[in-house]
Structure formats: structure tokens, C-alpha cells
C-alpha positions in Angstrom: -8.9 79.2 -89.2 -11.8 80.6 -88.5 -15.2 80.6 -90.1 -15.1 84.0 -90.9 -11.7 84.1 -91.9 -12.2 81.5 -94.0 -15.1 83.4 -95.9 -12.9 86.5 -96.4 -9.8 84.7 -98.0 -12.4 82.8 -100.0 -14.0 85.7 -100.9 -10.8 87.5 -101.9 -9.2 84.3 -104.0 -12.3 83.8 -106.2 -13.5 87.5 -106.5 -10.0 88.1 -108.2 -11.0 86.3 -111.4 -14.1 88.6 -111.7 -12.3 91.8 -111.3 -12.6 93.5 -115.0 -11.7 91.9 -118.5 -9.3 89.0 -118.9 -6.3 90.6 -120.3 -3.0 88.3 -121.1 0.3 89.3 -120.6 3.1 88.1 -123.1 6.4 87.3 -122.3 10.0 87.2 -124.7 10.3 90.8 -125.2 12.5 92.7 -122.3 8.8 94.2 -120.7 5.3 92.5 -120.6 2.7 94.2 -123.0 -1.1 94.6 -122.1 -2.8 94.8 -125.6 -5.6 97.6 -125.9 -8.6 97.1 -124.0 -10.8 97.5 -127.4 -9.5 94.3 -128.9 -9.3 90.8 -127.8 -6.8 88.3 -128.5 -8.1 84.7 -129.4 -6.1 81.6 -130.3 -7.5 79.2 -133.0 -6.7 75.8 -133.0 -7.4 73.3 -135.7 -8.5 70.0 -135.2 -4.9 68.5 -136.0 -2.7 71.0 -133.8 -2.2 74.3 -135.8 -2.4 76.9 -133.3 -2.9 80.8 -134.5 -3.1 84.3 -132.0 -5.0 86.5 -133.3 -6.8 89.8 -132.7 -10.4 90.1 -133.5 -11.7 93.5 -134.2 -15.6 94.6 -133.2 -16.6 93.8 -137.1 -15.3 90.1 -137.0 -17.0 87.1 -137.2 -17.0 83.1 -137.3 -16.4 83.9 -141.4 -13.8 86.0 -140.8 -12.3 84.2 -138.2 -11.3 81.5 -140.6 -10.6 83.3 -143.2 -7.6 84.5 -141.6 -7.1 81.2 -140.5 -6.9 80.0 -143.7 -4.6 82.9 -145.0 -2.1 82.6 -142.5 -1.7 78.6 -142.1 -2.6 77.6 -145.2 -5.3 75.4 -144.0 -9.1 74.8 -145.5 -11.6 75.9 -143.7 -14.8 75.2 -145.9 -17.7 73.0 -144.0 -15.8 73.7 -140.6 -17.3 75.4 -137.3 -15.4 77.7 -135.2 -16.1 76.1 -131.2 -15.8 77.6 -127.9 -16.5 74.4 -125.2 -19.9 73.8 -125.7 -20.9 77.1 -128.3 -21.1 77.0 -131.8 -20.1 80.6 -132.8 -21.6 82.1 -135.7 -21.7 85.7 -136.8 -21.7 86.9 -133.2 -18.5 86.9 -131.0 -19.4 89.1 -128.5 -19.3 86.3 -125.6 -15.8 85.3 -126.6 -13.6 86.8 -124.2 -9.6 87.9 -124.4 -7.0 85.1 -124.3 -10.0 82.3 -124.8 -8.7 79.2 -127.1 -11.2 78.3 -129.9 -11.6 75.1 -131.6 -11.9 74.8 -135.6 -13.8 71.0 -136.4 -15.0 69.8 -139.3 -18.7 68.8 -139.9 -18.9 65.6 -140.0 -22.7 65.7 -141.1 -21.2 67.5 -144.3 -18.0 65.4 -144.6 -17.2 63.8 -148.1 -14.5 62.0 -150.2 -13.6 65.3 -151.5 -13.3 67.3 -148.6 -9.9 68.3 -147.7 -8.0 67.4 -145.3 -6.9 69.5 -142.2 -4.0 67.6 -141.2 -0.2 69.4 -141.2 1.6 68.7 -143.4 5.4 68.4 -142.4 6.5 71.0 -145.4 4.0 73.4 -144.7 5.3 76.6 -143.4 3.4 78.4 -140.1 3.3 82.3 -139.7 5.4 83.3 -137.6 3.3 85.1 -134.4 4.2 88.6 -133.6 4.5 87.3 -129.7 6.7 86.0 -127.6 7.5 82.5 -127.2 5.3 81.8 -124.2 1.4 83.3 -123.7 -0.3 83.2 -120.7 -4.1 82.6 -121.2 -6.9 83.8 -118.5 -6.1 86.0 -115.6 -5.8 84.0 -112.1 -3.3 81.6 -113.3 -1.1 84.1 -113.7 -0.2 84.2 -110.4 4.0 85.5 -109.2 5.0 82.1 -109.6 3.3 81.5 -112.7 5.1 84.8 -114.0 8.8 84.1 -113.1 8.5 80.6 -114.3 7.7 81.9 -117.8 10.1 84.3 -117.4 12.7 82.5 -116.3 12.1 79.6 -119.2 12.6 82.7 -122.1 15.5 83.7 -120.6 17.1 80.3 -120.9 15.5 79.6 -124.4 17.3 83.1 -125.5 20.4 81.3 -124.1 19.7 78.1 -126.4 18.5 76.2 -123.4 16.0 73.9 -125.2 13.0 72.0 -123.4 13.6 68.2 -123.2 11.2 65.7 -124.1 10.0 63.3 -121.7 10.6 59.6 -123.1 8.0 57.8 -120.4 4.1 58.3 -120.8 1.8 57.7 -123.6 1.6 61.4 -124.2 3.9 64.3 -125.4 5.6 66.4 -122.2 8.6 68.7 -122.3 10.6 69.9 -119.8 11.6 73.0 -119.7 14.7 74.2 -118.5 16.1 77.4 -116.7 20.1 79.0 -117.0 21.3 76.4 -114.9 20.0 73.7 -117.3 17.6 72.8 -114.2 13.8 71.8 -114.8 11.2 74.0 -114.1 7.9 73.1 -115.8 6.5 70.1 -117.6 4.6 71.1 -120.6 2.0 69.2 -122.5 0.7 69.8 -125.6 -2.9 69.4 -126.0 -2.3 67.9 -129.7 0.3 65.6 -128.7 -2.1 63.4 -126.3 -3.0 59.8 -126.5 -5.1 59.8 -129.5 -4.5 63.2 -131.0 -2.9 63.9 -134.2 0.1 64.7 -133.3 0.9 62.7 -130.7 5.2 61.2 -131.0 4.9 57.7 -129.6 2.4 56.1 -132.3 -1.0 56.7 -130.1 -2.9 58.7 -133.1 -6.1 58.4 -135.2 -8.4 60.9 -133.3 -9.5 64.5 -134.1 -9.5 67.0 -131.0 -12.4 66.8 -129.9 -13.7 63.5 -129.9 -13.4 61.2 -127.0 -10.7 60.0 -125.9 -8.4 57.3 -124.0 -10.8 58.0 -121.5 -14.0 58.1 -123.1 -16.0 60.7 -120.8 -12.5 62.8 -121.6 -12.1 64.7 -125.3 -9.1 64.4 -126.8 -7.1 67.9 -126.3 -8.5 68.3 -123.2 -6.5 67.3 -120.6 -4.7 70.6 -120.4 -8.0 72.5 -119.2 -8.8 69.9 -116.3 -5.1 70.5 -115.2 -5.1 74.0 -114.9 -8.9 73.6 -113.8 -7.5 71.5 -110.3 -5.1 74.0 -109.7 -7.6 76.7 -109.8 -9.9 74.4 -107.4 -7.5 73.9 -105.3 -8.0 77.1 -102.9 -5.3 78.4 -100.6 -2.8 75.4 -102.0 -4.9 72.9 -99.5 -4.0 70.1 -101.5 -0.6 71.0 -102.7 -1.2 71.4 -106.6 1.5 73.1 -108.3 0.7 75.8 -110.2 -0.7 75.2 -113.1 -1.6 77.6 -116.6 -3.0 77.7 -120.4 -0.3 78.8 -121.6 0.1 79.1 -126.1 4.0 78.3 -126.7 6.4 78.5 -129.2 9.0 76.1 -130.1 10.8 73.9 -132.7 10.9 70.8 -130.2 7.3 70.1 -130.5 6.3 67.1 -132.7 4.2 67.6 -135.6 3.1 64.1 -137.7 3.5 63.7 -141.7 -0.1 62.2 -142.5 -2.4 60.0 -141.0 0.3 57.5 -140.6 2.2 59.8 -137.7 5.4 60.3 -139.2 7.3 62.1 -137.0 8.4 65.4 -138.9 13.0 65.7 -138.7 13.2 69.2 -140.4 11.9 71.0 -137.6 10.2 74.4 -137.7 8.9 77.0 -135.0 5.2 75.4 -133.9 2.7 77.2 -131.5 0.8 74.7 -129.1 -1.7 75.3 -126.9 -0.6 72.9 -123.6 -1.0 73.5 -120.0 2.2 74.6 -118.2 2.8 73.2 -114.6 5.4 73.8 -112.2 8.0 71.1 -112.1 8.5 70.0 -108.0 12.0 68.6 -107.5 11.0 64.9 -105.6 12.7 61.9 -104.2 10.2 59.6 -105.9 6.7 58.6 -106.4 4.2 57.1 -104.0 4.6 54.0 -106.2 8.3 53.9 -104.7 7.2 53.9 -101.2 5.1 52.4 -98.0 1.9 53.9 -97.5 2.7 53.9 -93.8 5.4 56.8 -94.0 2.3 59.4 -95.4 1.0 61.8 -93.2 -2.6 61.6 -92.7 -3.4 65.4 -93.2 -1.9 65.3 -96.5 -3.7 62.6 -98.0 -6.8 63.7 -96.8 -7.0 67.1 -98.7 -5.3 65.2 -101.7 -8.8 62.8 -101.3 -11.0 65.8 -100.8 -9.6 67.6 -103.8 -10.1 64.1 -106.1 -13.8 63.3 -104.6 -14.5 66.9 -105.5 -13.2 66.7 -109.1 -14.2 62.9 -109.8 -10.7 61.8 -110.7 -10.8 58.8 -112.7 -7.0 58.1 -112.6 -5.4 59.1 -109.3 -2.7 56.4 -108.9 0.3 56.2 -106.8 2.7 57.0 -109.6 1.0 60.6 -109.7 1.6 61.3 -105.9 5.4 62.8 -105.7 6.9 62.2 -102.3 9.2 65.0 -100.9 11.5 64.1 -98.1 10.9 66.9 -95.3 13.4 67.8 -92.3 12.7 65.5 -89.8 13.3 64.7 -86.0 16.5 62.3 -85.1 15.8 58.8 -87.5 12.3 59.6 -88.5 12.0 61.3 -92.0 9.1 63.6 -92.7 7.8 63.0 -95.8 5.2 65.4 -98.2 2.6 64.5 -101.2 2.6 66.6 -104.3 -0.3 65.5 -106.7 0.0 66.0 -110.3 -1.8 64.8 -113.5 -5.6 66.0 -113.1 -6.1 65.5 -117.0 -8.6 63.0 -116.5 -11.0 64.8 -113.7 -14.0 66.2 -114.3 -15.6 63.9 -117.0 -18.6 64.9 -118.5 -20.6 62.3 -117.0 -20.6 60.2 -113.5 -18.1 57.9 -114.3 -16.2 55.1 -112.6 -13.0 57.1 -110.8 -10.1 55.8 -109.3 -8.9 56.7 -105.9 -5.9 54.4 -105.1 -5.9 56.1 -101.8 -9.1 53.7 -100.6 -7.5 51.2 -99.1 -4.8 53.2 -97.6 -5.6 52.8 -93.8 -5.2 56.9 -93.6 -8.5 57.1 -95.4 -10.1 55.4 -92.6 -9.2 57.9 -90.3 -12.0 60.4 -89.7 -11.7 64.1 -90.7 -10.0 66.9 -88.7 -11.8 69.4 -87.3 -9.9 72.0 -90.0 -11.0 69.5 -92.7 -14.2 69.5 -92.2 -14.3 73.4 -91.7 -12.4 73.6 -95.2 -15.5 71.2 -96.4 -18.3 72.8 -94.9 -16.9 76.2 -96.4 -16.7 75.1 -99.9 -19.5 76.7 -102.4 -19.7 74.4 -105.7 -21.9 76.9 -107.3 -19.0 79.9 -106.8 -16.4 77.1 -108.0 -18.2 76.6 -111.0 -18.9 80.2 -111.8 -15.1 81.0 -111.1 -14.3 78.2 -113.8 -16.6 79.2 -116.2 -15.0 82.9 -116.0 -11.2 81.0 -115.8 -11.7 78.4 -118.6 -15.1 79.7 -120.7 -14.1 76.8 -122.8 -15.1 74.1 -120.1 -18.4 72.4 -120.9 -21.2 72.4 -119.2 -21.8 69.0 -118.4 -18.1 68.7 -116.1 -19.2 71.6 -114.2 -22.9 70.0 -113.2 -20.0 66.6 -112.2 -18.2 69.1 -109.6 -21.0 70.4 -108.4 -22.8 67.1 -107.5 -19.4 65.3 -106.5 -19.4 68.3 -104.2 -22.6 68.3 -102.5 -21.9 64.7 -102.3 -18.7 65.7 -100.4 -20.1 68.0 -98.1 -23.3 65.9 -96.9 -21.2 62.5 -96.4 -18.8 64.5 -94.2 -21.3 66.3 -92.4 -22.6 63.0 -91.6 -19.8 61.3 -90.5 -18.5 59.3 -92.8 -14.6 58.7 -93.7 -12.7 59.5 -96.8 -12.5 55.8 -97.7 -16.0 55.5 -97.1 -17.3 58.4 -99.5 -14.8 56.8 -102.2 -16.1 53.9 -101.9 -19.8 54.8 -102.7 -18.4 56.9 -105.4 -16.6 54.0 -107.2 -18.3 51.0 -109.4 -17.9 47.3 -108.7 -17.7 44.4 -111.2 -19.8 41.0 -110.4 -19.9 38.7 -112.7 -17.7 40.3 -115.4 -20.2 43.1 -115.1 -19.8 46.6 -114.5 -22.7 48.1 -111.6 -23.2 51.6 -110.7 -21.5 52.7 -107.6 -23.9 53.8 -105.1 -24.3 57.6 -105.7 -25.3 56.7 -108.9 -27.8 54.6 -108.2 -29.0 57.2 -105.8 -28.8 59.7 -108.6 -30.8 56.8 -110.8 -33.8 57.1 -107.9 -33.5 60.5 -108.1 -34.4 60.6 -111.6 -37.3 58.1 -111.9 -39.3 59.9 -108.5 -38.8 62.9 -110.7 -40.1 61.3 -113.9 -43.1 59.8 -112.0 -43.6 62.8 -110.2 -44.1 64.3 -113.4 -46.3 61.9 -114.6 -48.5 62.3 -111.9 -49.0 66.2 -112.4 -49.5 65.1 -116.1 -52.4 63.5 -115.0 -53.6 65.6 -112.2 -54.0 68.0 -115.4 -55.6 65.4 -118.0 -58.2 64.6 -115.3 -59.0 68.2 -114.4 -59.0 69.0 -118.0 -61.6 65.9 -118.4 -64.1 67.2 -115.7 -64.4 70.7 -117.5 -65.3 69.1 -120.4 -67.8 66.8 -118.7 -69.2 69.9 -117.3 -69.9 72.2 -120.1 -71.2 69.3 -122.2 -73.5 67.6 -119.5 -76.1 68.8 -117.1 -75.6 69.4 -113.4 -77.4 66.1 -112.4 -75.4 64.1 -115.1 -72.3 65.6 -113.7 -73.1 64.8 -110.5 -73.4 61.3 -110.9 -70.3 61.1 -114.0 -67.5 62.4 -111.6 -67.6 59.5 -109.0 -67.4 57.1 -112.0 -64.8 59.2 -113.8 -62.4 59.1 -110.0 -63.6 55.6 -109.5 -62.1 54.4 -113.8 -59.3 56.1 -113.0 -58.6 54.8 -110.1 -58.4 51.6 -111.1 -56.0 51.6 -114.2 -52.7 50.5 -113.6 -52.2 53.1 -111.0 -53.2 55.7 -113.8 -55.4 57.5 -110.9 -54.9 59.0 -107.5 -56.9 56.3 -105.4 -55.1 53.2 -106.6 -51.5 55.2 -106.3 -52.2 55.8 -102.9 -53.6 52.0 -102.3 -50.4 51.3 -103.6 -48.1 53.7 -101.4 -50.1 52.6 -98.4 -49.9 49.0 -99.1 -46.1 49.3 -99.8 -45.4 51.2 -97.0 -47.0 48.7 -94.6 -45.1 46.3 -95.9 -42.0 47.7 -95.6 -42.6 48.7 -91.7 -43.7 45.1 -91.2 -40.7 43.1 -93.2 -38.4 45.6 -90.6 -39.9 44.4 -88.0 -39.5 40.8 -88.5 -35.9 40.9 -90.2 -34.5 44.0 -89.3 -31.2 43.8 -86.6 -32.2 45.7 -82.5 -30.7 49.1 -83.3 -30.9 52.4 -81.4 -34.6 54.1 -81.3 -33.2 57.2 -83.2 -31.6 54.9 -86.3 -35.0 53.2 -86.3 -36.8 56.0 -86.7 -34.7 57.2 -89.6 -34.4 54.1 -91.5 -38.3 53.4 -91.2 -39.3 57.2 -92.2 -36.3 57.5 -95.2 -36.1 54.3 -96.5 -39.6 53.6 -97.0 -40.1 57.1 -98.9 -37.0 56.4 -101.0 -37.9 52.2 -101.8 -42.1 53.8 -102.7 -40.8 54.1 -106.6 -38.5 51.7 -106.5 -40.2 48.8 -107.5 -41.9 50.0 -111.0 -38.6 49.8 -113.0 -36.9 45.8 -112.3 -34.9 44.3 -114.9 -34.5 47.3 -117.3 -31.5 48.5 -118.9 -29.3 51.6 -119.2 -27.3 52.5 -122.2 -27.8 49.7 -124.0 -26.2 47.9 -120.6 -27.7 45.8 -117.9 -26.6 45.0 -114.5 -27.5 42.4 -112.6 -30.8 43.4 -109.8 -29.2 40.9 -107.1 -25.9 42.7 -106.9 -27.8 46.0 -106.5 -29.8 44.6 -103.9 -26.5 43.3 -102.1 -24.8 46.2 -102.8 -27.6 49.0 -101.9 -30.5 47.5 -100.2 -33.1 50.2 -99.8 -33.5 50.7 -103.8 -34.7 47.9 -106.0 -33.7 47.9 -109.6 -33.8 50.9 -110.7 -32.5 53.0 -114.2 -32.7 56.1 -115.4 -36.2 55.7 -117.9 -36.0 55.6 -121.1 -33.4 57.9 -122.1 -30.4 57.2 -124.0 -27.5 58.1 -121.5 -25.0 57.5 -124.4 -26.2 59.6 -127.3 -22.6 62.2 -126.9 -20.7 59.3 -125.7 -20.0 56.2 -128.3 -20.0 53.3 -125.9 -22.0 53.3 -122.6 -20.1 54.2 -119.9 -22.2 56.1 -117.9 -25.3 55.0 -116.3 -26.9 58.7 -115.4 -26.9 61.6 -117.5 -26.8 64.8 -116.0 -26.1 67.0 -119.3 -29.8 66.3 -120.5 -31.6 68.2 -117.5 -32.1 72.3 -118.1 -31.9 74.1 -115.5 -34.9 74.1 -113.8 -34.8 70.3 -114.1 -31.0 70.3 -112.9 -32.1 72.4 -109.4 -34.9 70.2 -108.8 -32.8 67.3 -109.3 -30.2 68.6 -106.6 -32.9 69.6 -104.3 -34.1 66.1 -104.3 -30.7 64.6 -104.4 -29.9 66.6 -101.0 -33.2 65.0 -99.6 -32.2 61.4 -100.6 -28.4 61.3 -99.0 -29.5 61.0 -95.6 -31.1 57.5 -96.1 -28.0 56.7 -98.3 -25.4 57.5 -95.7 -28.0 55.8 -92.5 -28.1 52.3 -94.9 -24.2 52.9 -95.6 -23.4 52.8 -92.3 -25.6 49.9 -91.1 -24.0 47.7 -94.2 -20.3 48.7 -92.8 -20.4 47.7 -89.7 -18.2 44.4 -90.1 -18.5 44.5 -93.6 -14.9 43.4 -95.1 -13.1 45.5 -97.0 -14.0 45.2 -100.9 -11.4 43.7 -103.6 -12.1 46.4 -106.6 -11.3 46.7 -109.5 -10.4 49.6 -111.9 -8.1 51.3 -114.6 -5.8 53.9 -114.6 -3.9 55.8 -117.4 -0.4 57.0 -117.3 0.8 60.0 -119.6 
């Protein structure tokens, strides 16, 4: 495909989620119904599963929002804030757009003994919803398949086809069934994840909303990182079925009696919010299988698509193998990957890419793959997702768009898919846990900006100091003050310009001359980059040794072994875990506004090339690394 080709069909796919007002379609009457364009239709979810569709007129507000709430489900709703991702809404509800899913959570600043509580109860009786059993939520999900999917799954429920739970996992799932009785989706309910209220195998205690099995992961969110893959998977490169938000409506569901989970038996019509993906008839799992049989190409987009999206949990058990016609004895066999719950955390975290020691990961990149690469824009992706899923925060968009640069400059470089993985994923030495290496690059990246800062800070203090000196003394004063003033602050701790630059100089030359005594005969051109990179990146490095990050060390010898061009190094003084209760992410990237957050990327661009130059001087004959790393099944 060519380049320009490829810029028109990219074009065209993302442009259709821009194209006017997202208006939802509902299906279980005989014709689809668009509702008036003067009215939106938004679906309120309580922080224990209760699900209400409902129109909001131009007058409406947060207030009136749960009022109706509380009228039709019989639920309280006093000290509670109505949530949109990352918005608090208030009185204004302008920015909510048609079909989005809003959160109702208690505050827990406000939370007392004799505040009521929010959780079903198994006699209470739901409204029923004027709709159809099945609603489609956002626009570009519902794409032909989507539609006769959900079409094809009321027709059989009309019939008394019912879904069928799905006994494996530590989550609820359902599939649902067409005329034949045949499977044709998996659905899964954001309340019944592991954690959340209403979840039917005995994993409960959380609210949606707070963080879940994985911790950089809220509970009830799951089902917007799956539909969020499929939409990021352009042109089906990776083979993602297809994916929706869908709000369903069905007796099967499981709703819990109380905090102690009883499963409820007298079952009642229950709308869920749950992501609705296409079931792929397979011969079995990659888990089932020799690595050997998989063809290269399709593991490599599966990889692209996982580096892109920081998966933290892809496994061989969510890799469906598809037997394919083949030639004579020799069986063609496809990859389908599913289960992209756990992507896109909302900080770096430590992801799992099973795939890494597969040897097809070795092999480089195709010429199409790196095209595809090249051509991807992680600023439109993120602009298409905020349109797709507005209630995505803000903090797993800034991951995709970092794990995507990060994608882009280590295949422009050269590097293999098992390679990029590799830097991407954390190491444990000594029982502890150490940053993988594009965070410790993202580490440097913060502190030269911090110090950078610093520096203009006192660039400004000393300018601001000479005025003064000159309005209060007299020319021939001044004149003899300022080389004293330069000369002070030069010599305090590297408070001044003179004894920075004594400092960068002296560093610098010492570098240069500890390369030329230890460093291995290379080629003049990887000389000349390591000498003029490294040294710029290692000038900052060696302020910050033996400090800690969220309230959790690692070791300053392991860095060194594992990245040798940066010293100890951490992220300053901020608290990396303040949204996330135990400290599993060494760099922040939330934090940053968005000035910060473009200089950051600018500078993060300018680091890689030294990062990818050391990289590949450390892998040459390097073994291949034992690692180790968790992975979560539902």
C-alpha cells in the first residue's frame, strides 16, 4: 500500500467519527429509531451496577440528573457526584454528548455511618426502559457487522434463545446466542468484573471506580479499553474482532444481595453497561499450541497493536488460533487477539507481552510494517478516542501517545519487536521491582526538565538582583558589586552559571576520557553518536543517586547494569502515587499540563536516539533475559 493510499483510507476511517453528532441506534423493535437531534440520550450508572437511559432535556442538570435517578431506581443519591471519565459535572451538561455513559459515586470526603447505601438490593424492582433490549453507544462501533450481530442476538432472544454464562474466568461473560443456538458475541458486564459489586464468582468488595485487580485499571472499566483496541486497530491490521459499548437488557445478568455477594435466584430484567465483542469460532488457544506453527506477519501486528496500547496482560490463552486452508500436510494457521481490558493503564506500567521470547519477535519488520508504523498519528488516535469513548481519562491517552512515539522511533531505528518489548517491560533483582528502560528514560526526561527549570528560576532571581543593586547603588558601586555578585553565585553549590558550566565541562571530559580507556573499537559513526548523546544525556544524571520513587527504591547497581548511560535517577520529589494506592508506577505523566506534557515529548523524542545506540551495543551477545511478570485471566 502505498503512502498516499495509506493517508486517504486513514483519513476516511478516523474522519467518520467526526462527521456530525453521535446519534445511537436501538435495536428490538421491527426498525431502528434515530431519537431527535434536540435531545441526547445518556446512561447513568451507579456505583454498584444500576444502569438507567435517559433523555436529558436543554434545562437539565447534575441535580436533575439524579433526581430522576432516584425516582426511577429507587436509589439515594444525596452526597453523590454525577462523572463523565475525568469531569465532575455540575449544573452544566453541555459537553455531555448522546449515547455517553455517566458514573454516579459517592463522596467519600462526605461519607458517614448514616449514609445510605447504594448497593441493589435483590427485591428492588428496576424501571423498565422504553428501549430495546440491546443499545449501541458512540457512532464508529456501529459498524455492518456490529449491526447484524445485535440484530441477529434480538431476534433469537424474541425466540427465547437466552445468553449462556461463561463458567471459566474471574469475571462475568455471557454468550450470546443466534436462531441456531450458535454463539455470536461474548458480553461482559462492566459491574460484574473482578472486584465489582456484582461480580457471580465471589471476587467483590470494590465500588466502580476505584482500582482494580490491576491497580493502574478502575474497576468497570475494562469494557472501554476493549472497544478502545478495536477502535485502534485501523483497517483490522491486527485482527480485533469487533468490538462495542453496548447498554443491554436481560434477566441472566447477576445482581448480588448485600455486601456479602449473594447471588440473587428470582431473577428480574437488569440493564448493564458491558462491551459486546464478536465471538470467532477457533480450534484453540495459543496456550494449546507450538509457537513455531505462527506466522510471523500475524504476530507482528498483534505486537505492534500491544506496544501501542501498553497491554499489561497479553498471554497465550488470549491469542485464538484458527486453522486456515493449507497446502498438502502443512496447516495454515491464524491469530485472533482478544481481551484488551487491561491496556491502556493510566500510568507507565509493567506490561506483559508473552510474545518476547517467541523467536518471531526477533525477526525484523516488513517493509508494510513499518509503512503501517511510520503512518500512525497518536495525536489523531487520541482525538478519535476522546470523540469515540469521551469517558476515557486523560491520563491512558498521554500512555498511547508516548507508547506510540516510543513505537515509531525504535522501529525507525531498527530495532525488533522483541527488542522494543523488552525495554518496555520491568525486571526484578533482588526481589525488587526496577523500571524498564523507557521509564527510566522518561525519569531523565523529567529531572533535565526540572533542573532546566531551576536554572531559568535563577537566571530570573539574579537579573532581578542586579536591578535592584542598580537603582539602590551608584554607578561606581555597581560596577565593582556585579563581579562579586557573578563570582558568590558562582560558587554555591552550582547555584550560579560559572560553577554549572565548571561542572558540565569537567563532566563532560570525563566522560570522553573514561570512553576512551574502557570503551570497546566500534565504527567512527557509533562513536561519534555515543560520545555526543550520551554525554548530554549522563550531564544531569549524577545529582539524584540513591533517591526514591513512590515510596519505593530500586537498587542504583541494577540500573547501571541494566541502562548504563544514566546514573540513578527518579522523578524529584513528587508523589507518583497520590491517585494510585500502592506505588506501582515510577513516572507520572497525568501531573504535567499541557505545556509541560509537549515539552516533555519534545525532549523525550531527543533522548531515544542515545537509548536505542546504548540498546544496541548492550545486545550484541547479551543472553536472552529470564523475566518475570503477571497476567490476569477473565
Amino acid at each position: 500500500m502505498s503512502p498516499n493510499v495509506y493517508n486517504l483510507v486513514h483519513k476516511k476511517m478516523a474522519l467518520s467519527s467526526f462527521k456530525g453528532p453521535l446519534n445511537g441506534e436501538y435495536f428490538g423493535n421491527k426498525k431502528m429509531e434515530r431519537k431527535p437531534s434536540g435531545r441526547r440520550r445518556v446512561f447513568v450508572q451507579t456505583e454498584t451496577g444500576f444502569v438507567l437511559g435517559m433523555e436529558l432535556e436543554r434545562s437539565d442538570n447534575a441535580h436533575t440528573v439524579k433526581r430522576k435517578l432516584q425516582v426511577a431506581l429507587n436509589v439515594p443519591t444525596e452526597e453523590s457526584s454525577l462523572i463523565c471519565g475525568d469531569m465532575v459535572l455540575k449544573n452544566d451538561l453541555s459537553i455531555v454528548r448522546n449515547d455517553s455513559p455517566l458514573l454516579l459515586t459517592r463522596n467519600f470526603l462526605h461519607r458517614s455511618s448514616s449514609t445510605p447505601c447504594l448497593s441493589p438490593n435483590g427485591k428492588d424492582l428496576q424501571q423498565k426502559d422504553w428501549s430495546g433490549p440491546i443499545e449501541i453507544l458512540g457512532c464508529k462501533s456501529q459498524d455492518a457487522r456490529t449491526k447484524e450481530i445485535v440484530t441477529d442476538i434480538v431476534v433469537a432472544i424474541n425466540n427465547g434463545i437466552d445468553p449462556v454464562p461463561v463458567r471459566s474466568g474471574l469475571g462475568g461473560a455471557y454468550y450470546f446466542r443466534n436462531c441456531h443456538g450458535e454463539n455470536i458475541a461474548i458480553v461482559k458486564p462492566t459491574d460484574e468484573e473482578p472486584y465489582a459489586p456484582n461480580n457471580p464468582k465471589g471476587f467483590i468488595g470494590k465500588a466502580l471506580g476505584q482500582p482494580g485487580l490491576k491497580r493502574t485499571v478502575r474497576v468497570g472499566e475494562t469494557g472501554f479499553r476493549e472497544v478502545a483496541a478495536y477502535l485502534l486497530d485501523y483497517d483490522h491490521f491486527a485482527n480485533v474482532p469487533s468490538t462495542a459499548l453496548v447498554k443491554v437488557t436481560h434477566s441472566v445478568f447477576n445482581v448480588n444481595d448485600g455486601v456479602k455477594g449473594n447471588v440473587h435466584q428470582n431473577k428480574k430484567q437488569m440493564s448493564k453497561i458491558a462491551s459486546l465483542q464478536q465471538f470467532i469460532p477457533h480450534d484453540s488457544d495459543a496456550s494449546d499450541n507450538g509457537t513455531s506453527s505462527f506466522p510471523v506477519a500475524a504476530l507482528h501486528r498483534i505486537g505492534i497493536l500491544d506496544i501501542r496500547i501498553l497491554n499489561t496482560d497479553r498471554h497465550a490463552g488470549n491469542l485464538l488460533v484458527r486453522k486456515v486452508e493449507g497446502v498438502g500436510s502443512f496447516v495454515q494457521v491464524d491469530l485472533v487477539p482478544i481481551d484488551h481490558g487491561f491496556c491502556l493503564p493510566e500510568s507507565l506500567e509493567d506490561p506483559y507481552f508473552e510474545w518476547i521470547h517467541w523467536p518471531q519477535a526477533s525477526i525484523p519488520f516488513s517493509e508494510d510494517e513499518l509503512e503501517y508504523i511510520d503512518h500512525l498519528d497518536p495525536f489523531w488516535d487520541s482525538e478519535m478516542l476522546r470523540m469515540e469513548l469521551p469517558m476515557i481519562r486523560e491520563a491512558c491517552l498521554r500512555v498511547l501517545v508516548l507508547c506510540t512515539i516510543f513505537l515509531k522511533e525504535a522501529a525507525a531505528f531498527g530495532l525488533c519487536l522483541a527488542e522494543i518489548g523488552e525495554m518496555m517491560s520491568r525486571e526484578f533483582r533482588g526481589h525488587e521491582e526496577e523500571p524498564s528502560e523507557l521509564e527510566l528514560t522518561c525519569m531523565e526526561v523529567r529531572k533535565q526538565l526540572e533542573e532546566e527549570e531551576e536554572i531559568c528560576n535563577i537566571d530570573v532571581n539574579e537579573r532581578d538582583t542586579g536591578e535592584i543593586l542598580f537603582q539602590i547603588d551608584s554607578e561606581e558601586n555597581d560596577l565593582d558589586l556585579i563581579p562579586d555578585v557573578e563570582e558568590a553565585s558562582g560558587s554555591r553549590n552550582g547555584n550560579g552559571k560559572i560553577l554549572l558550566c565548571k561542572l558540565e565541562e569537567d563532566m563532560e571530559e570525563d566522560v570522553e576520557g573514561s570512553e576512551e580507556d574502557k570503551a570497546p573499537p566500534r565504527s567512527d559513526q557509533d562513536d561519534g553518536l555515543v560520545q555526543n548523546c550520551v554525554s548530554d544525556v549522563s550531564k544531569l544524571s549524577f545529582s539524584t543517586q540513591n533517591t526514591n520513587v513512590g515510596e519505593k527504591s530500586w537498587r542504583q547497581e541494577g540500573a547501571m547494569q541494566k541502562i548504563s548511560y544514566l546514573a540513578s535517577t527518579s522523578s524529584g520529589n513528587r508523589n507518583v502515587t497520590d491517585k494510585l494506592p500502592i506505588a506501582s508506577s515510577f513516572v507520572e505523566l497525568a501531573d504535567m499540563n499541557e505545556e509541560e506534557w509537549m515539552q516533555f515529548l519534545e525532549k523525550f523524542r531527543k533522548l531515544l536516539h542515545p537509548v536505542f545506540v546504548n540498546r544496541k551495543a548492550r545486545s550484541l551477545g547479551q543472553k536472552q533475559r529470564h523475566r518475570l511478570g503477571t497476567s490476569c485471566q477473565f
